[in-house]
PDB file of N, CA, C and O in Angstrom:
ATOM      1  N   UNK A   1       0.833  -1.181   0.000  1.00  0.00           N
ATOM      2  CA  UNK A   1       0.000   0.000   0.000  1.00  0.00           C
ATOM      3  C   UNK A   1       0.872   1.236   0.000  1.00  0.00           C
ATOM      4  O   UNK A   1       1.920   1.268   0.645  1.00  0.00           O
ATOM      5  N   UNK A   2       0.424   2.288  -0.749  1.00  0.00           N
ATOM      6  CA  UNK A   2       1.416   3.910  -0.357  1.00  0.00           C
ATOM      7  C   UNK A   2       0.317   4.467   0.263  1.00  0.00           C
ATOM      8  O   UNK A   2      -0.882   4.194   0.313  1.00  0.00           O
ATOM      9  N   UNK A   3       0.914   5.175   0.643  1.00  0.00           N
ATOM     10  CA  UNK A   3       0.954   6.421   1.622  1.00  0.00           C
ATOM     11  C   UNK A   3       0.080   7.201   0.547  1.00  0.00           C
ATOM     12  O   UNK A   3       0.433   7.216  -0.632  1.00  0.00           O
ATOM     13  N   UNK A   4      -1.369   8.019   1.095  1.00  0.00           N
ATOM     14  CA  UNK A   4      -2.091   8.712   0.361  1.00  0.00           C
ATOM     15  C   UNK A   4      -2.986   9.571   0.877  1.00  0.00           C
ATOM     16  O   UNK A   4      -3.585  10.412   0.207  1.00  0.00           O
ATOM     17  N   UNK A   5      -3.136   9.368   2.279  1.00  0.00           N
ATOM     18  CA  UNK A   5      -3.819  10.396   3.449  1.00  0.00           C
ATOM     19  C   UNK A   5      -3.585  12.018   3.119  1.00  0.00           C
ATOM     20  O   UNK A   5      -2.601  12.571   2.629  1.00  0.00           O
ATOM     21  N   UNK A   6      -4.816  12.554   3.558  1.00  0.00           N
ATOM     22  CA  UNK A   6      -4.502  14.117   3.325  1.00  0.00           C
ATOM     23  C   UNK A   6      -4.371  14.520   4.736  1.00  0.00           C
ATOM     24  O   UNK A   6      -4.672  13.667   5.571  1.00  0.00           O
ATOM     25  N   UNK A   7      -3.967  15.693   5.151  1.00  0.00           N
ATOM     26  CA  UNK A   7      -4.303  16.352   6.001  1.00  0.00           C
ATOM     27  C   UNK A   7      -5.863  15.691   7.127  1.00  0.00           C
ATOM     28  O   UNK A   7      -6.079  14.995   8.119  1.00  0.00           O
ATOM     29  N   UNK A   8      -6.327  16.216   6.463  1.00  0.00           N
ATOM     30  CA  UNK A   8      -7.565  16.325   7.191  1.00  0.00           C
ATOM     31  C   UNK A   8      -8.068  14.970   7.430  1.00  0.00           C
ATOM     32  O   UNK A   8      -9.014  14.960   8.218  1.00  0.00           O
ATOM     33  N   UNK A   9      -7.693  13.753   6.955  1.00  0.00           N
ATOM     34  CA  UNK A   9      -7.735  12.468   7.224  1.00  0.00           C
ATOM     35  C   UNK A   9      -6.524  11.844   8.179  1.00  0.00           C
ATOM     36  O   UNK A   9      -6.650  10.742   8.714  1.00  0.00           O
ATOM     37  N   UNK A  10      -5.388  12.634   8.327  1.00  0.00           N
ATOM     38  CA  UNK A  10      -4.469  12.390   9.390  1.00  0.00           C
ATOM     39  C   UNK A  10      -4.787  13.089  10.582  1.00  0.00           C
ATOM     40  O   UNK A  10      -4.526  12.731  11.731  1.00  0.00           O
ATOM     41  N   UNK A  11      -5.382  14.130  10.206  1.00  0.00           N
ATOM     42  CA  UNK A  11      -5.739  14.909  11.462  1.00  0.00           C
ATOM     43  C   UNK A  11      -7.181  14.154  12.458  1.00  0.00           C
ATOM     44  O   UNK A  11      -7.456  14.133  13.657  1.00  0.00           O
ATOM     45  N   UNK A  12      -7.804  13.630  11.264  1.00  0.00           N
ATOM     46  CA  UNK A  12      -8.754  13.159  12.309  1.00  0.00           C
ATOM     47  C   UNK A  12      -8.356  11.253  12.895  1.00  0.00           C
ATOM     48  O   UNK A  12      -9.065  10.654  13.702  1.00  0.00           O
ATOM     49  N   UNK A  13      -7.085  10.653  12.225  1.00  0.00           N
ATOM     50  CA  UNK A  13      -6.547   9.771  13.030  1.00  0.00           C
ATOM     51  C   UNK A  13      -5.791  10.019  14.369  1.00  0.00           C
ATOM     52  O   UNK A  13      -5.592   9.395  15.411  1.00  0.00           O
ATOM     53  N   UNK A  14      -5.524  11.012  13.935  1.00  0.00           N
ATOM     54  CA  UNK A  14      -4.801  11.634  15.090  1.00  0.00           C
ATOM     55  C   UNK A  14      -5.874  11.996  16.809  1.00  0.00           C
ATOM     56  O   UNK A  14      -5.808  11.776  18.018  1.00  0.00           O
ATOM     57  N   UNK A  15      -6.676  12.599  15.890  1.00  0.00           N
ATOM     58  CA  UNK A  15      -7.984  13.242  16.828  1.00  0.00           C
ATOM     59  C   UNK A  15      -8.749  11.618  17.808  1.00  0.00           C
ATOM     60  O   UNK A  15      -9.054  11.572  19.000  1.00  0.00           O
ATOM     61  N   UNK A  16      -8.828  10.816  17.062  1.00  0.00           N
ATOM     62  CA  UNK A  16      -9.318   9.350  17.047  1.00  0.00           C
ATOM     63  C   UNK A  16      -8.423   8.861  18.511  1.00  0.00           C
ATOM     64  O   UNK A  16      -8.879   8.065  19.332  1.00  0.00           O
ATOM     65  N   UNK A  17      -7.174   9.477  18.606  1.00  0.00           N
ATOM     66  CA  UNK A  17      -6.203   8.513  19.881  1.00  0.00           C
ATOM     67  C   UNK A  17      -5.801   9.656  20.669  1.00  0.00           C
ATOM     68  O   UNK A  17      -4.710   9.694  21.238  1.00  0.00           O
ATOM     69  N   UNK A  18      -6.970  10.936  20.735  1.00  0.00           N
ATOM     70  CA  UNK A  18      -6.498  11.862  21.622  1.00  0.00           C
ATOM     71  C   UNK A  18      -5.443  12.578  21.569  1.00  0.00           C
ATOM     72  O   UNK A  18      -4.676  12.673  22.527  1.00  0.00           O
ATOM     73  N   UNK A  19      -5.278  13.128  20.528  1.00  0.00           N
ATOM     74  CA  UNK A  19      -4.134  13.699  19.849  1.00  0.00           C
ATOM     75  C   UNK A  19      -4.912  15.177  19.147  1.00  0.00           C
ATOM     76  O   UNK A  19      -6.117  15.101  18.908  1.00  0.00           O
ATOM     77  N   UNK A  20      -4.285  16.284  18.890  1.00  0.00           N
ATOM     78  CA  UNK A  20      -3.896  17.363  17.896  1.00  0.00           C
ATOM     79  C   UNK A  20      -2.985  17.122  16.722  1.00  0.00           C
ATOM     80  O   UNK A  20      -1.848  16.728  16.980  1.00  0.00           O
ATOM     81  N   UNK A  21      -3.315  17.297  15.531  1.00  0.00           N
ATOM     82  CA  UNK A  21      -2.530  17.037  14.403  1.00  0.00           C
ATOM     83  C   UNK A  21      -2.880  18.243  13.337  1.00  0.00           C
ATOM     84  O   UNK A  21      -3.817  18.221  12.540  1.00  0.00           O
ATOM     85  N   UNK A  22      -1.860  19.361  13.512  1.00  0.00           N
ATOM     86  CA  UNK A  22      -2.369  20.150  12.548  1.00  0.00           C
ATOM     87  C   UNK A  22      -1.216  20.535  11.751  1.00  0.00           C
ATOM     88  O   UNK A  22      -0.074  20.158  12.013  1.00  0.00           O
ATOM     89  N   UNK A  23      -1.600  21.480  10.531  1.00  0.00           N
ATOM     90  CA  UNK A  23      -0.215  22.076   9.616  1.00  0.00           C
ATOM     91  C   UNK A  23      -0.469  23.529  10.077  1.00  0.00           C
ATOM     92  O   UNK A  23      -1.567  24.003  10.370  1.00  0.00           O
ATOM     93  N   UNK A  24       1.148  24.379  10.098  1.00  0.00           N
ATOM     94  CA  UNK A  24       1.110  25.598  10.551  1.00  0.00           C
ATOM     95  C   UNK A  24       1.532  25.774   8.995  1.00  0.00           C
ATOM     96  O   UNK A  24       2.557  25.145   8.734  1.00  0.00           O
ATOM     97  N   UNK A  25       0.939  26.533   7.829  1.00  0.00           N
ATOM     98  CA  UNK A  25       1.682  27.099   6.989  1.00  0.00           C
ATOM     99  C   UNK A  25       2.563  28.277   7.321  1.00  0.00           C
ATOM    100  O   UNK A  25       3.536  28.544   6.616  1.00  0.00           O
ATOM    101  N   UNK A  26       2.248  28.969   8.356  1.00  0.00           N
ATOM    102  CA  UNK A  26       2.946  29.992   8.775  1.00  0.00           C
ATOM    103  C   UNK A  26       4.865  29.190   8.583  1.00  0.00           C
ATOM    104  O   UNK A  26       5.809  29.270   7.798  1.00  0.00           O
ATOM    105  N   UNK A  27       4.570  28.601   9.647  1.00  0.00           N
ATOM    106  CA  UNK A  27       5.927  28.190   9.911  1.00  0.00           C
ATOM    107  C   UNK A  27       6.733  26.743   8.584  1.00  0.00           C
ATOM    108  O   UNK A  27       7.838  26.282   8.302  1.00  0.00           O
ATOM    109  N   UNK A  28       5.227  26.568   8.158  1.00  0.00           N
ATOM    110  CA  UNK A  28       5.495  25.039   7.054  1.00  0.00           C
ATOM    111  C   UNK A  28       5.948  23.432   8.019  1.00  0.00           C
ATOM    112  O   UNK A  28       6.871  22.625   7.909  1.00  0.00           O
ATOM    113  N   UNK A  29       4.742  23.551   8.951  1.00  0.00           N
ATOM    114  CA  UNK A  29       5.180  22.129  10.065  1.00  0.00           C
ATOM    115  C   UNK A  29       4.089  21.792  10.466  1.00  0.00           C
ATOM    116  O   UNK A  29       3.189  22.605  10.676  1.00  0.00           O
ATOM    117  N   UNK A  30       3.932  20.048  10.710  1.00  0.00           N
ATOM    118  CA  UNK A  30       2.800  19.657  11.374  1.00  0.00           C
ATOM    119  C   UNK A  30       3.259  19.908  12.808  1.00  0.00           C
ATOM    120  O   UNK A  30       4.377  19.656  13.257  1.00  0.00           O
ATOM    121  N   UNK A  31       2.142  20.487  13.509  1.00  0.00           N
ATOM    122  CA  UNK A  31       2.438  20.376  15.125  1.00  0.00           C
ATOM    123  C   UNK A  31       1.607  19.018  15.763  1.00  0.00           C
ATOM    124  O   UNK A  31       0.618  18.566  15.187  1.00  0.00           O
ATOM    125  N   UNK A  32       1.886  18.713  16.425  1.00  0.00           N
ATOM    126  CA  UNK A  32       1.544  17.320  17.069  1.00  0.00           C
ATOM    127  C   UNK A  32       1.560  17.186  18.357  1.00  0.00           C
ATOM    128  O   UNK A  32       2.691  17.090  18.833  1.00  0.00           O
ATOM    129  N   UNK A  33       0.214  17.124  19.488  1.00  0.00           N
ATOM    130  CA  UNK A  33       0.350  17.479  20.839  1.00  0.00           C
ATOM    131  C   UNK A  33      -1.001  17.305  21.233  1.00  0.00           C
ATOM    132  O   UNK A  33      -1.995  17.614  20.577  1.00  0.00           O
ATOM    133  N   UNK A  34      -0.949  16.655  22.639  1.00  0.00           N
ATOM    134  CA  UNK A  34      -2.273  16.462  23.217  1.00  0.00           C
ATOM    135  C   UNK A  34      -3.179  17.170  23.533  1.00  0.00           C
ATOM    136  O   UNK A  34      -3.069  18.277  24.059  1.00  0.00           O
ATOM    137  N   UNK A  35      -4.395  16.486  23.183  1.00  0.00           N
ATOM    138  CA  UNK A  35      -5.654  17.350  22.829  1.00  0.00           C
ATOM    139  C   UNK A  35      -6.287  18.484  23.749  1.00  0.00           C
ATOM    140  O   UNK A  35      -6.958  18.023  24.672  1.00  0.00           O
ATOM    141  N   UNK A  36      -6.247  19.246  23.716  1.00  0.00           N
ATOM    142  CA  UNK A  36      -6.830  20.557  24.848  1.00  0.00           C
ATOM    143  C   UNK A  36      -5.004  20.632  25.160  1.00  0.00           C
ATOM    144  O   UNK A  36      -5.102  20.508  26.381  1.00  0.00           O
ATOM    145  N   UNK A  37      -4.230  20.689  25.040  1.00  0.00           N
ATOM    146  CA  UNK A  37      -3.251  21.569  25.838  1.00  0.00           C
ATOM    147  C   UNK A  37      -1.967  22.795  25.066  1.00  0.00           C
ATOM    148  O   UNK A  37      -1.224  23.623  25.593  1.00  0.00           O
ATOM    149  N   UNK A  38      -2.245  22.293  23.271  1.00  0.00           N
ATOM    150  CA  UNK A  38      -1.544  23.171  22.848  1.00  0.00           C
ATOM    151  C   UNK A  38      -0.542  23.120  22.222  1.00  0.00           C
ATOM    152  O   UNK A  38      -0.037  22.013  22.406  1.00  0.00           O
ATOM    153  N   UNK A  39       0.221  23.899  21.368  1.00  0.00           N
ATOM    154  CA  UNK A  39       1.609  24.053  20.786  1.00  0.00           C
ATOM    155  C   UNK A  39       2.525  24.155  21.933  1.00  0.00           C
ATOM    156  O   UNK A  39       3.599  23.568  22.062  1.00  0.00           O
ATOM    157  N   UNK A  40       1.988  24.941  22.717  1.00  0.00           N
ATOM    158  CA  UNK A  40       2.970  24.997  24.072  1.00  0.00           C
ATOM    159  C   UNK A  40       3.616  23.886  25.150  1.00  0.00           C
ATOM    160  O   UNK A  40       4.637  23.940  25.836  1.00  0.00           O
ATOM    161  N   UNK A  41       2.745  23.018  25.029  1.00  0.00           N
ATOM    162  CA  UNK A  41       3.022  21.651  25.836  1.00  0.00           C
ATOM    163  C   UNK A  41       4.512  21.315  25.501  1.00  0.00           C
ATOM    164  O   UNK A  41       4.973  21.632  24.405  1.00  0.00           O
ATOM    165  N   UNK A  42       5.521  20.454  26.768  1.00  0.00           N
ATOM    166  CA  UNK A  42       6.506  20.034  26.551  1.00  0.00           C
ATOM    167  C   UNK A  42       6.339  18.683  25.841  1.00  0.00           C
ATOM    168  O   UNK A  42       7.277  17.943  25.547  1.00  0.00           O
ATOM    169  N   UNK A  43       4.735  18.388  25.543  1.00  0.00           N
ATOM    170  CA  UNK A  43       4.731  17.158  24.990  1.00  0.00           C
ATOM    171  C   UNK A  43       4.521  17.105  22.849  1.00  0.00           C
ATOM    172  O   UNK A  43       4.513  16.264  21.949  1.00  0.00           O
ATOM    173  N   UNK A  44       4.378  18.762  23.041  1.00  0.00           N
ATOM    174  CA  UNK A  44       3.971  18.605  21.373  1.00  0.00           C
ATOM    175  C   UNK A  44       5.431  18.252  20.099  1.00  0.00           C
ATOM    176  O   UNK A  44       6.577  18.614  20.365  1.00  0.00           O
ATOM    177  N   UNK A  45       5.287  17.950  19.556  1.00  0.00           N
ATOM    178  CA  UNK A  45       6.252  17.522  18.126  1.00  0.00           C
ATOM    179  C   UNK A  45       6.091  18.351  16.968  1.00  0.00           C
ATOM    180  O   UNK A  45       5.075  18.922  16.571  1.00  0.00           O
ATOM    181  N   UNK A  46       7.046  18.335  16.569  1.00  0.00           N
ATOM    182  CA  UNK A  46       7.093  19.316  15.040  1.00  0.00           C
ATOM    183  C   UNK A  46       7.949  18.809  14.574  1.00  0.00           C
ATOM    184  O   UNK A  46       9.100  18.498  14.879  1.00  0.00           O
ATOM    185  N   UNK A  47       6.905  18.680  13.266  1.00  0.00           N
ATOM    186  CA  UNK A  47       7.823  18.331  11.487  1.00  0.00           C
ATOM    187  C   UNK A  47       7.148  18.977  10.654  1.00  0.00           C
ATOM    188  O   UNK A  47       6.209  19.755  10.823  1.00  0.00           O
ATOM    189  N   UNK A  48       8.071  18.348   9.015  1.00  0.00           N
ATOM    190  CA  UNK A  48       7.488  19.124   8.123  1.00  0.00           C
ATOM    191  C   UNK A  48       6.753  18.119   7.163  1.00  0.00           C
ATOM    192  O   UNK A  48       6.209  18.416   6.100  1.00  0.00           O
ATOM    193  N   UNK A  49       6.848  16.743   7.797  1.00  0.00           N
ATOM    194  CA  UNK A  49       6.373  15.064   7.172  1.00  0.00           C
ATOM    195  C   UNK A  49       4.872  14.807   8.080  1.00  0.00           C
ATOM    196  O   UNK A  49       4.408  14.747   9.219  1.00  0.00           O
ATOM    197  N   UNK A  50       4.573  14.724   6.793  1.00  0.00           N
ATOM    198  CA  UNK A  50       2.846  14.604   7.721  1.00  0.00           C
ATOM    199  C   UNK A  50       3.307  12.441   8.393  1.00  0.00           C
ATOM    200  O   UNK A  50       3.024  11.829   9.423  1.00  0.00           O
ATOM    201  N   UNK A  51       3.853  12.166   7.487  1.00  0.00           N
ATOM    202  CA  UNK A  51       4.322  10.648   7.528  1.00  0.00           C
ATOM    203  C   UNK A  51       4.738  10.459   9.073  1.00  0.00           C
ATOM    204  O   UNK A  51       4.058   9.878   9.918  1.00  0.00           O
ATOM    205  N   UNK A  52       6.054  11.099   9.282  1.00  0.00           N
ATOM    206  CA  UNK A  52       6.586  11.156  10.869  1.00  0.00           C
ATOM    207  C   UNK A  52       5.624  11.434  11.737  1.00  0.00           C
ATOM    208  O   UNK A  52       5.334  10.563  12.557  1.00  0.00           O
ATOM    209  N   UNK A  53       5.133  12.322  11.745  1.00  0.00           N
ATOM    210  CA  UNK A  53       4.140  13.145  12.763  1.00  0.00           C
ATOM    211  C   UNK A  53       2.844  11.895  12.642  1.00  0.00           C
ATOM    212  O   UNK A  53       2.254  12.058  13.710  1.00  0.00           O
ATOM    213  N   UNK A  54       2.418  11.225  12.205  1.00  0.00           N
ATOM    214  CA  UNK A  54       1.687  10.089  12.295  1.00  0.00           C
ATOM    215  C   UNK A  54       2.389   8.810  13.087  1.00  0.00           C
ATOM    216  O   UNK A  54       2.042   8.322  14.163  1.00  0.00           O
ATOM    217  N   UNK A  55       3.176   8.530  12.465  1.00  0.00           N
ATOM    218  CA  UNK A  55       4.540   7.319  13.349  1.00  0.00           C
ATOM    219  C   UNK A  55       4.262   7.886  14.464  1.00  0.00           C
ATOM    220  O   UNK A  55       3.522   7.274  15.233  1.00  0.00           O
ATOM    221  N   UNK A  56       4.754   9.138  14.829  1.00  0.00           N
ATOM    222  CA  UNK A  56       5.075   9.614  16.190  1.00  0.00           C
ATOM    223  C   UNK A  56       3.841   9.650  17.107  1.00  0.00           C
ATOM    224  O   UNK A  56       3.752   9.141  18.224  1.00  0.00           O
ATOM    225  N   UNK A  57       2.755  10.456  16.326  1.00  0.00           N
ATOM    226  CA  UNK A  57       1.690   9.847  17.575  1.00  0.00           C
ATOM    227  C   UNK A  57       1.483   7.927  17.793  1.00  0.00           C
ATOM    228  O   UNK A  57       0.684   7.773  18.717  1.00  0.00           O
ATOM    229  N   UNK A  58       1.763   7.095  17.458  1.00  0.00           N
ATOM    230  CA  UNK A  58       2.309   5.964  18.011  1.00  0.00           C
ATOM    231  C   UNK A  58       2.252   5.968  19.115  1.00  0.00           C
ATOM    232  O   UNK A  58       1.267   5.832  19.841  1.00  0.00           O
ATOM    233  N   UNK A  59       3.919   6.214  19.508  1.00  0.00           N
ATOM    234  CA  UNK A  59       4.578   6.262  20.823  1.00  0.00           C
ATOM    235  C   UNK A  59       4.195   7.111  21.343  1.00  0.00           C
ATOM    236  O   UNK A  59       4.914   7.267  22.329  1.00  0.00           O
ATOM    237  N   UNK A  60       2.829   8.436  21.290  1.00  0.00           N
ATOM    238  CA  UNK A  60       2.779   9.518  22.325  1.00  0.00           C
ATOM    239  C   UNK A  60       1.185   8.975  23.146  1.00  0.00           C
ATOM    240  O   UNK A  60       0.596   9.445  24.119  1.00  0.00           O
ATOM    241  N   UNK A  61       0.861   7.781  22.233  1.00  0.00           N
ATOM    242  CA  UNK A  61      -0.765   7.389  22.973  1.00  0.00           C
ATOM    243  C   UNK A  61      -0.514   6.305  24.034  1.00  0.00           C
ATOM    244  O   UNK A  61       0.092   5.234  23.993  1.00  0.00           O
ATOM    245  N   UNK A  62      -1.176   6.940  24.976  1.00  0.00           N
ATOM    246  CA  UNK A  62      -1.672   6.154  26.040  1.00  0.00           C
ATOM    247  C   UNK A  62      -2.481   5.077  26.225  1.00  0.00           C
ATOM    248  O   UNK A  62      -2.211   4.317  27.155  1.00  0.00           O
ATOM    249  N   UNK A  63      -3.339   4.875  25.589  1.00  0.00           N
ATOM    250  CA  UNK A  63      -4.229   3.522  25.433  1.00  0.00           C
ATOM    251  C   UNK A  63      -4.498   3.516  24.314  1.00  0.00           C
ATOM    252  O   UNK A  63      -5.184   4.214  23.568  1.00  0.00           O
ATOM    253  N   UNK A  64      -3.217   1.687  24.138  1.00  0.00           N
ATOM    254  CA  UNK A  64      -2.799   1.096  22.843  1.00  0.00           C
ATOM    255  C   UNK A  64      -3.897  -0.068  22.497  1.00  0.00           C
ATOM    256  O   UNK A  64      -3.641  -1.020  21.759  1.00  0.00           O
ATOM    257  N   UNK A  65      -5.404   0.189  23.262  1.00  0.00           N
ATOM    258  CA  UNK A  65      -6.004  -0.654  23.032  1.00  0.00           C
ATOM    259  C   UNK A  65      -7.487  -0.517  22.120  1.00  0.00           C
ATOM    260  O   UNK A  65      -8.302  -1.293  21.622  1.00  0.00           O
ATOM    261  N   UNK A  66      -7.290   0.985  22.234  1.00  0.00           N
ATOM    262  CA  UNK A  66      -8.589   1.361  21.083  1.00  0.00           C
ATOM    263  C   UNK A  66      -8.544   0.779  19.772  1.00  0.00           C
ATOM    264  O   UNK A  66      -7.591   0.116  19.363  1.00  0.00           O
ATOM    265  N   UNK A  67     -10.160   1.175  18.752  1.00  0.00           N
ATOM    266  CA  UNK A  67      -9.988   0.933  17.637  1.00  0.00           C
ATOM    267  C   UNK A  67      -9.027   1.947  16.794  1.00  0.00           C
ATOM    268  O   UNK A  67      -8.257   1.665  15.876  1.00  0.00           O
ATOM    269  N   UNK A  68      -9.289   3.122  17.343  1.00  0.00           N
ATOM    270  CA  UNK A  68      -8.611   4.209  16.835  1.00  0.00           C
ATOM    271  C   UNK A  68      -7.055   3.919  16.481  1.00  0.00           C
ATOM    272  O   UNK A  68      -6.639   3.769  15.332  1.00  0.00           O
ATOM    273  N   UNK A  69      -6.046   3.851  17.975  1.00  0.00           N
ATOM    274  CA  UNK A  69      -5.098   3.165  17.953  1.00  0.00           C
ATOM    275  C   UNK A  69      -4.942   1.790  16.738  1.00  0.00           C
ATOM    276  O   UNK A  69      -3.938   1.836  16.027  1.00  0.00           O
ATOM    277  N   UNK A  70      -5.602   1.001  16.598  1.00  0.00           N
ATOM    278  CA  UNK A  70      -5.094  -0.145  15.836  1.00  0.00           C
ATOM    279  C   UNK A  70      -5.503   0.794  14.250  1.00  0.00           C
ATOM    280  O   UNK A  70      -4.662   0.706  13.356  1.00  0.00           O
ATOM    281  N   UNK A  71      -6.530   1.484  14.032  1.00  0.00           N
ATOM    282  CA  UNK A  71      -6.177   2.284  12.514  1.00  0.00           C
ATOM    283  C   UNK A  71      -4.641   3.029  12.433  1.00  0.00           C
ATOM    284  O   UNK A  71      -4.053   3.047  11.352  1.00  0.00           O
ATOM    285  N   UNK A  72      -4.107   3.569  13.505  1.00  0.00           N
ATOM    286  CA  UNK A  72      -3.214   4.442  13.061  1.00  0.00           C
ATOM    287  C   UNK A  72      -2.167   3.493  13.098  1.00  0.00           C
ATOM    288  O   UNK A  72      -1.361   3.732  12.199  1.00  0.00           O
ATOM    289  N   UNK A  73      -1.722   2.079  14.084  1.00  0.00           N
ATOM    290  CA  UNK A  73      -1.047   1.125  13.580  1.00  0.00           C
ATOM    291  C   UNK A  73      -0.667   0.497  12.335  1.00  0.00           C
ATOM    292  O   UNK A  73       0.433   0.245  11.843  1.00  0.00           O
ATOM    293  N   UNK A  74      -2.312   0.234  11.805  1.00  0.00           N
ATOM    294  CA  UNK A  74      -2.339   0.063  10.302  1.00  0.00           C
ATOM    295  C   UNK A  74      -2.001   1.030   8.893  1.00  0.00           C
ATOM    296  O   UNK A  74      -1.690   0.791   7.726  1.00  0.00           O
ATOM    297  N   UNK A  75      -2.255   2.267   9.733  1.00  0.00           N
ATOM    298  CA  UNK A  75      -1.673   3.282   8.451  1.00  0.00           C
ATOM    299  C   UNK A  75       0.037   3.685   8.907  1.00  0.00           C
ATOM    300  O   UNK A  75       0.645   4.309   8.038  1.00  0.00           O
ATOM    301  N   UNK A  76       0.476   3.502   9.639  1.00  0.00           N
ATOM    302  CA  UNK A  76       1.878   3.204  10.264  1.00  0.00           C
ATOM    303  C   UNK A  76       2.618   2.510   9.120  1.00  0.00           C
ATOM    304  O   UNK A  76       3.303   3.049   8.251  1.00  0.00           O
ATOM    305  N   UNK A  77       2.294   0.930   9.320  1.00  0.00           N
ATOM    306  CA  UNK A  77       2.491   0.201   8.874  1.00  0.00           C
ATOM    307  C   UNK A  77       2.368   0.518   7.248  1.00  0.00           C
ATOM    308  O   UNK A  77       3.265  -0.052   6.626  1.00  0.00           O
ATOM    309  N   UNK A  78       1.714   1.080   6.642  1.00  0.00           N
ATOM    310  CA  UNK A  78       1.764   1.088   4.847  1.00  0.00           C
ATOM    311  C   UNK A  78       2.861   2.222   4.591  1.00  0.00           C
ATOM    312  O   UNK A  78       3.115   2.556   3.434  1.00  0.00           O
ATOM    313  N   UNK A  79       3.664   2.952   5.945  1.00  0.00           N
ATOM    314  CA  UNK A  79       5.085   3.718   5.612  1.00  0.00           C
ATOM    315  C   UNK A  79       6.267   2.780   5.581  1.00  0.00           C
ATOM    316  O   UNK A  79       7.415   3.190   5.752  1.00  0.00           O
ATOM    317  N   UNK A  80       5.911   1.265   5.317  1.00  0.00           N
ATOM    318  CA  UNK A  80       7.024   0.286   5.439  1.00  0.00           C
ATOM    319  C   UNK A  80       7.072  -0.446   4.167  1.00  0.00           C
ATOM    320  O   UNK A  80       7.913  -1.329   3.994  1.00  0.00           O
TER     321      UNK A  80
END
């Protein structure tokens, strides 16, 4: 499978495992950070790969047992 997600379909996988996933064109970066707390959090991520910033919420979710979680596993997995 490739990689073919837009924005707004990563953003709402993201949204799905309690996550923020947005693009700043200002700056040209996805920011990546838990939901209600912000760009400001010591927990948010920035790139300019919508690809990474998906991988990465991975390792930033807390319960690896949702359905949500096992979609973003599976779209993980088609960056291999």
């Amino acid at each position: 499978m490739s990689f073919n997600l837009n924005r707004k379909e990563a953003a709402a996988i993201a949204r799905g495992v309690g996550l923020t996933l947005r693009w700043n064109a200002e700056w040209g970066e996805y920011q990546l950070y838990p939901k209600g707390v912000g760009v400001e959090s010591p927990d948010a991520y920035f790139t300019n790969c919508l690809e990474d910033a998906l991988c990465t919420a991975r390792f930033m979710v807390e319960d690896k047992t949702t359905e949500a979680y096992v979609r973003l596993e599976a779209v993980c997995a088609e960056f291999s």
